[in-house]
C-alpha positions as CSV (number, residue, x, y, z in Angstrom):
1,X,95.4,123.6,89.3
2,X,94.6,121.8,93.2
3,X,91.8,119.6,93.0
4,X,88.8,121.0,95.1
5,X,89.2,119.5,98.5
6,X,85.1,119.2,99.6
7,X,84.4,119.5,103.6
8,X,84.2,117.0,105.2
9,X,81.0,115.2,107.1
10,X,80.2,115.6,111.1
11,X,78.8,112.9,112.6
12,X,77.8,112.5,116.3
13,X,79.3,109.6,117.9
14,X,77.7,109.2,121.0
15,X,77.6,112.0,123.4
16,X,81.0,113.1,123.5
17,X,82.5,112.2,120.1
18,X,82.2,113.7,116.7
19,X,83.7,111.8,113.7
20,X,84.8,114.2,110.8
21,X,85.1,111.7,107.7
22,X,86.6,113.2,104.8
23,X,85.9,109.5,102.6
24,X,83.2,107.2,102.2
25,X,86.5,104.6,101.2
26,X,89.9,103.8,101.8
27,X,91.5,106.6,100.3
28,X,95.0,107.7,100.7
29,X,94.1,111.2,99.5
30,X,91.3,112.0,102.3
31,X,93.8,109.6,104.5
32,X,96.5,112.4,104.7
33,X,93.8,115.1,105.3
34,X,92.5,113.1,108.2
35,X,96.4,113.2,109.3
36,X,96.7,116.9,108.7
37,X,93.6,117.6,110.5
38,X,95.1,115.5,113.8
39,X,98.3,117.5,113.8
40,X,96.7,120.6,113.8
41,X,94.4,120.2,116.4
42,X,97.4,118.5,118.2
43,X,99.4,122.3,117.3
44,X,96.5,124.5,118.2
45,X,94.0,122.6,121.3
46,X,90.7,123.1,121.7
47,X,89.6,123.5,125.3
48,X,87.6,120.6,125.9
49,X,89.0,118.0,123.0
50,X,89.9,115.0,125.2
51,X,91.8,112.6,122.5
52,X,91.8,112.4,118.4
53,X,92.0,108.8,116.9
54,X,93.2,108.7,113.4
55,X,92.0,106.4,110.5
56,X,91.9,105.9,107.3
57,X,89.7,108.1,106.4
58,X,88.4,109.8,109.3
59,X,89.2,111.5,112.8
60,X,87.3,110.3,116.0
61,X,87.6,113.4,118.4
62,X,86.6,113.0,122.1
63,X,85.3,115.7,123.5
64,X,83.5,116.7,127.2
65,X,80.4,118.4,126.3
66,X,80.5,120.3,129.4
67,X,82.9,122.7,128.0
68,X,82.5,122.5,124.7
69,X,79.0,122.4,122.9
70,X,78.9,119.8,119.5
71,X,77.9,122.4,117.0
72,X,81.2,124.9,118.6
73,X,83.3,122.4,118.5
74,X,82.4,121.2,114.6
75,X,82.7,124.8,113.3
76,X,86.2,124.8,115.0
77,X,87.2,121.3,113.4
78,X,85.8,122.6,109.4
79,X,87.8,125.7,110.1
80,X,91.3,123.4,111.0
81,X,90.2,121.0,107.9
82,X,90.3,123.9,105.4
83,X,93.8,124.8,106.2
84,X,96.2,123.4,103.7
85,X,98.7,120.8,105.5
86,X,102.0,122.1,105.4
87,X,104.4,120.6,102.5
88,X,107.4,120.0,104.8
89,X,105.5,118.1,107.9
90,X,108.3,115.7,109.6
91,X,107.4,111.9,109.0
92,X,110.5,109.3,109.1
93,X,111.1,106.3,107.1
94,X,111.5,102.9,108.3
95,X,113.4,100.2,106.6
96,X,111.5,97.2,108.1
97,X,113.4,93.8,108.1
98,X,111.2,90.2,107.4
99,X,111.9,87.2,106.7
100,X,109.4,85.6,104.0
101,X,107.8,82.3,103.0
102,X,108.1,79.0,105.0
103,X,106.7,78.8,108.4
104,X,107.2,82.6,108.7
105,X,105.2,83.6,105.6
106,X,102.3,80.3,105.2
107,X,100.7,82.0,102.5
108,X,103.2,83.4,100.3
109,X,103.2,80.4,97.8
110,X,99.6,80.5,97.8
111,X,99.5,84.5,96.8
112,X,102.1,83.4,94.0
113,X,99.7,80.5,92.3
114,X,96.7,82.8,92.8
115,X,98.4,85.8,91.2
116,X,100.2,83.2,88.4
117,X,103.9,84.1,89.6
118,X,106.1,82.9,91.7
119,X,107.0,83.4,95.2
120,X,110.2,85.3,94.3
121,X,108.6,87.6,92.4
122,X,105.9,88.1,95.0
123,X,108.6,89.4,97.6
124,X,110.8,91.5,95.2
125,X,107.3,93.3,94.7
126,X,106.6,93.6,98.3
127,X,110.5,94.7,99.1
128,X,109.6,97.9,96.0
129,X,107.0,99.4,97.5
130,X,107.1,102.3,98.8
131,X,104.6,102.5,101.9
132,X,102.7,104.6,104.6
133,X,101.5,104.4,107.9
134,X,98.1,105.2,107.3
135,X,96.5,103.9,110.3
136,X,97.3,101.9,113.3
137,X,94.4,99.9,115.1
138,X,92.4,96.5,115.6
139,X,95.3,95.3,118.3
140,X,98.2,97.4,119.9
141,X,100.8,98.4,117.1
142,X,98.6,97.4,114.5
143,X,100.0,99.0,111.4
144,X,97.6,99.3,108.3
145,X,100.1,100.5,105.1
146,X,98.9,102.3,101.9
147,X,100.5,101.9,98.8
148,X,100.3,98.2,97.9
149,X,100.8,98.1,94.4
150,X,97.7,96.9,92.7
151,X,99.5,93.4,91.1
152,X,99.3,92.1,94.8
153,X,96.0,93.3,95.8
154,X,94.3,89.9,97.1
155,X,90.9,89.7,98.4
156,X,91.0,88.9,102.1
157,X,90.8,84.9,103.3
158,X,87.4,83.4,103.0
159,X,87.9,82.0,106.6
160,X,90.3,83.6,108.9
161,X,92.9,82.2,111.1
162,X,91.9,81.8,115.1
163,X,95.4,83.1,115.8
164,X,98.4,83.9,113.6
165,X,102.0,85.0,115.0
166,X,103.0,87.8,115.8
167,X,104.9,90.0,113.7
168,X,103.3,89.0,110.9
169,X,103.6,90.9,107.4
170,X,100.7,90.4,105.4
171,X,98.7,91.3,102.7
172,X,94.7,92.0,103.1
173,X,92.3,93.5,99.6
174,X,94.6,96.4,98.8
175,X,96.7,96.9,101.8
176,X,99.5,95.3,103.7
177,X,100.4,95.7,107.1
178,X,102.4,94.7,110.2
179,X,100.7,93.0,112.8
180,X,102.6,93.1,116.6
181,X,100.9,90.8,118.7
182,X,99.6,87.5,118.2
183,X,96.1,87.5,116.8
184,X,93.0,86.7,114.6
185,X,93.5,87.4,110.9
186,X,92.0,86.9,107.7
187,X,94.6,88.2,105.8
188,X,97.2,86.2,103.7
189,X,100.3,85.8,105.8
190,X,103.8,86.6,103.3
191,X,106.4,86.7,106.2
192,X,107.5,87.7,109.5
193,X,109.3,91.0,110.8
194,X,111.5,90.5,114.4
195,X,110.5,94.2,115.0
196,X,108.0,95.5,117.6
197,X,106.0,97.7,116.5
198,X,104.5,98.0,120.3
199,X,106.6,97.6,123.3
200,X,105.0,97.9,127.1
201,X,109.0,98.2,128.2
202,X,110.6,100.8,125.8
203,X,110.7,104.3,124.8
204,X,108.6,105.0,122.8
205,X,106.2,102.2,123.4
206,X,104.7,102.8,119.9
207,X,107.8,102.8,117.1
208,X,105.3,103.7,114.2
209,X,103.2,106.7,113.8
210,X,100.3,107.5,111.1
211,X,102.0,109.0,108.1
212,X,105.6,107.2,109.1
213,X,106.9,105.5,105.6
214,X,108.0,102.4,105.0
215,X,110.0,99.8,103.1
216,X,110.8,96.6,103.5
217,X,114.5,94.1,102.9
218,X,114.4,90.7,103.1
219,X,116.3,88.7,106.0
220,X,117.0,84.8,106.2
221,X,115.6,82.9,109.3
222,X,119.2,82.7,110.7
223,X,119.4,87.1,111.3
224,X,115.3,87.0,112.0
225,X,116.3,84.9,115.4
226,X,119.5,86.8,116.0
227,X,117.2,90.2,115.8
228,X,114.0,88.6,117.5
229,X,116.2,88.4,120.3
230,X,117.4,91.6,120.1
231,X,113.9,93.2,119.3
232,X,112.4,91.5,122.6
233,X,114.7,93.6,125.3
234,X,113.5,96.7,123.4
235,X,116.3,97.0,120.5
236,X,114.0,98.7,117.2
237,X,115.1,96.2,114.5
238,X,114.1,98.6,112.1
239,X,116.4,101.0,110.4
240,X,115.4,104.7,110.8
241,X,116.7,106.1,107.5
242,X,117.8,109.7,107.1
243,X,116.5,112.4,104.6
């Protein structure tokens, strides 16, 4: 028997925004209803929506009020919510290369002692997940990964880093991610990937999409320069596995 789905809220954001929240939490479950509910308005437009921004568990839709009226356009968005996402959507799966520990990954000895294992343990973990995109944000290419299993959940750094490198894979409360750019962080830095998850000069300029999954194999320092290289004039890094 399906779990009863409830509706989710409508908030006004602003004058021309209404966020549709589905969780109160982080919550993979209401994260791939927020997803479902973004591809279908993406399938089936509504005359006046503007842009939809994903998260983790809600939608941000942009709307100009002059065509559409708030109270229209939130009956149309709990109609879309109800429908049931369809089994088969198209996602792809990304095997993510990153080189862990040392100067690439400062924190990974520290997660070991504070989790009472060692650091080779802490990467053979992180190299079995299984993850999803379930958000991107914060800075361009910003991807926020579900599915961090719960051994390695750490709470996030007391005081965060001014700046930390980019393409930085790190851990943060119960989720990992891959940061593109350099930038503050106050999670706890395992290792470094040579991809880009945002490029200004390639097609497509973002490589990961909400609901993309991904797993990780570790590379020595030696292939992470060879591929940072690469990775800079535009080459993905990343292998795009097939189903």
């Amino acid at each position: 028997m399906e779990a009863t789905l409830h509706p989710p809220r409508l908030l006004p954001s602003g004058d021309s925004a209404i966020t549709v929240e589905f969780s109160g939490h982080i919550d993979d479950a209401a994260n791939r209803r927020v997803l479902a509910l973004d591809r279908a308005v993406s399938a089936a437009p509504i005359a006046g929506v503007t842009e939809t921004v994903p998260t983790y568990r809600s939608l941000l839709v942009h709307y100009d009020p002059c065509q559409i009226a708030f109270e229209t356009l939130g009956e149309k968005l709990l109609a879309l919510a109800k429908v049931p996402a369809p089994p088969n959507a198209k996602t792809k799966h990304w095997r993510v290369p990153v080189t862990y520990g040392g100067e690439n990954g400062i924190d990974l000895e520290h997660v070991a002692r504070t989790l009472n294992t060692t650091p080779d343990e802490i990467v053979a973990r992180h190299v079995a997940g299984d993850y999803r995109v379930a958000m991107i944000g914060f800075t361009p290419g910003w991807s926020y990964l579900s599915g961090l299993e719960k051994f390695l959940h750490m709470p996030r750094r007391q005081n965060p880093r001014i700046l930390t490198p980019p393409g930085t894979v790190s851990i943060g409360g119960v989720q990992t991610g891959i940061q593109c750019l350099a930038g503050p962080s106050g999670w706890h830095l395992i290792g470094r990937t040579p991809m880009r998850t945002y490029h200004l000069h390639r097609k497509p300029i973002f490589l990961l999409e909400p609901g993309d999954r991904i797993s990780f194999f570790a590379i020595d320092e030696k292939r992470f320069a060879e591929q940072d290289k690469a990775a800079e004039h535009g080459d993905p890094v990343a292998e795009l596995m097939t189903s």
